[in-house]
N, C-alpha and C positions, 0 to 999 in steps of 0.2 A: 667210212673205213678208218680205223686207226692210223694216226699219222705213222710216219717210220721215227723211227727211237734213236738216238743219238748216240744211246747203250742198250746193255742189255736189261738193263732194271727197268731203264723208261719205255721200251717193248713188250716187256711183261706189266707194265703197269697201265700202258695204252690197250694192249688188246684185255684186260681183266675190266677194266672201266667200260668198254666196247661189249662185252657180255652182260655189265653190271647194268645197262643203259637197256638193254633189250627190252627186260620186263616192264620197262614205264612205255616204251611206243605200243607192247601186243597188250597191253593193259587202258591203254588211250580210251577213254570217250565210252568205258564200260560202267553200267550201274552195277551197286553191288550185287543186287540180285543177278545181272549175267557174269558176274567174276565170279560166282558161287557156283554157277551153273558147269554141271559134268554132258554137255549136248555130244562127246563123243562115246567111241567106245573104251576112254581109260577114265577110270574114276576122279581124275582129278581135274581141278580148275583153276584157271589162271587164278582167283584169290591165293589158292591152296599153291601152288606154286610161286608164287610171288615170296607167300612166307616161308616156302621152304627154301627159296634160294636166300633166305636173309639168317635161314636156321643152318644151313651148311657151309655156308661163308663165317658165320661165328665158331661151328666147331674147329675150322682149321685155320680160320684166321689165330684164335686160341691156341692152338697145337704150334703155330708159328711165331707168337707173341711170346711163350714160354719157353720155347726150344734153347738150349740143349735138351730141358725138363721135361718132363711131363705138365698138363695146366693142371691145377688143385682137381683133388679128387671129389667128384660128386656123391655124396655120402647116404644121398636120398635112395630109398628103396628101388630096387630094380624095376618093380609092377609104375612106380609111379615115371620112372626114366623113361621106360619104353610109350607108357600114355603122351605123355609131352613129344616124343617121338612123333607117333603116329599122326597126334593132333597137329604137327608141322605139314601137313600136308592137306587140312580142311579148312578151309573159311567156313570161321561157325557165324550161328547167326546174329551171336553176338558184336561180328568185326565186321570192320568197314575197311571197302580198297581203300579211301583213302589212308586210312591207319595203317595197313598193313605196307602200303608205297612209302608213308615216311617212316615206318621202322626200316625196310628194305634201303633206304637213302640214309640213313645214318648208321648202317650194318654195312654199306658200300664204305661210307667215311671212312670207317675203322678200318675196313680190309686193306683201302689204299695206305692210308698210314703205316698200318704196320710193316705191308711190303714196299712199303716206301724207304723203311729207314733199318730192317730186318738184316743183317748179312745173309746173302742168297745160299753160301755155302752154309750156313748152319746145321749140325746135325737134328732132327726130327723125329725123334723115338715113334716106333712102331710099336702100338700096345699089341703085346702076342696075346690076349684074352680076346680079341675082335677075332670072330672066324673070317670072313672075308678079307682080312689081311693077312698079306702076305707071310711066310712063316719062315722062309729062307732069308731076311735080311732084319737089321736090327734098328737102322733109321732113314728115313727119306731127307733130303734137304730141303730150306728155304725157297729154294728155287722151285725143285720137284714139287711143292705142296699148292704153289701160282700157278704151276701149270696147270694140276688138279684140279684145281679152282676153275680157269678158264675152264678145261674141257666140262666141268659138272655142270658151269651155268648155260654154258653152248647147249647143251643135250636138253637142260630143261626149258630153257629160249625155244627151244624147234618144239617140243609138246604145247608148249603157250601157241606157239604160231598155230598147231593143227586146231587147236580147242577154240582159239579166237577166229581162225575162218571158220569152222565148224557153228560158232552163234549168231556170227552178222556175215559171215563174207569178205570179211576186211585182209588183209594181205600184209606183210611187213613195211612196204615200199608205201603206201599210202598212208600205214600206220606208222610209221618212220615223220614222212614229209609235215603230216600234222604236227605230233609231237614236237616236232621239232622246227618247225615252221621252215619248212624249204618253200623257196622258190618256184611255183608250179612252170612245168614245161608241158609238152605236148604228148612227154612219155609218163610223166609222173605228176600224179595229182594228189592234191591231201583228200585223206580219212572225212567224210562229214557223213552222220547218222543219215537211214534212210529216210523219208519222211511217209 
């Protein structure tokens, strides 16, 4: 659990590292070929999720790094934006967990940096060209954009958990205790492949 914050930037910065930490425990002890692997019913796979939570923590780590601004305009054709897009969300077979974990751990870096040292109140321009964004207001803040963050990586954390019990049976709390080498007790035991 996140420890408690002394403030309010260091509770936003404990529980955003606490989301950012998930993907390496439901990613624990998988070969690339099962990170690849879609064994549910949503198309995606921890690989593909791994890289997207390191693809959506850049866009608005960005939108936070630059704020008041807008970040530079990507100038690249629309067909080519939206492929890089979509491709944020497959582990091709060209990528390895492990690549894809240390980009997601130096995409973590940055995020905390930024809203490490960001004014929370900053203003955060709303591009009104996104249809999914809201069209009644003009900017979010610093703060609102952390939180965002939290809730995006939380929601993608609980697909990783179904997909990852969905290939071996593995569970948070055991894929927790490995990763992270707890202490075994009598309730909680570490993650070790079946044999």
């Amino acid at each position: 659990m996140p420890p408690p914050g002394a403030d309010e930037r260091e509770t936003l910065l404990s529980f955003l590292a606490f989301q950012q930490n998930a993907f390496f425990a439901v990613a624990y002890g998988l070969t690339d070929e099962q990170a690849r692997s879609t064994p549910s019913v949503s198309a995606l796979s921890i690989g593909g999720l791994v890289k997207h939570a390191a693809g959506v923590q850049k866009g608005w780590t960005d939108r936070a790094k630059y704020a008041p601004e807008f970040p530079p305009r990507d100038e690249r054709p629309m067909e080519e934006i939206m492929a890089e897009y979509a491709d944020q969300y497959v582990m091709r077979s060209d990528e390895t967990l492990a690549g894809l974990l240390e980009g997601l751990k130096q995409q973590n870096a940055e995020t905390l940096r930024v809203f490490g040292s960001a004014a929370l109140d900053t203003p955060v321009p709303v591009p009104p060209e996104v249809p999914w964004f809201p069209k009644d207001i003009g900017h979010w803040d610093v703060r609102w954009v952390g939180m965002h963050l939290i809730e995006e990586l939380s929601r993608h954390a609980g697909h990783a958990d179904i997909i990852r019990e969905s290939i071996d049976g593995a569970t948070m709390y055991e894929l927790m205790a490995a990763h992270e080498e707890w202490p075994e007790t009598d309730f909680i035991k570490r993650w070790r492949p079946s044999t």
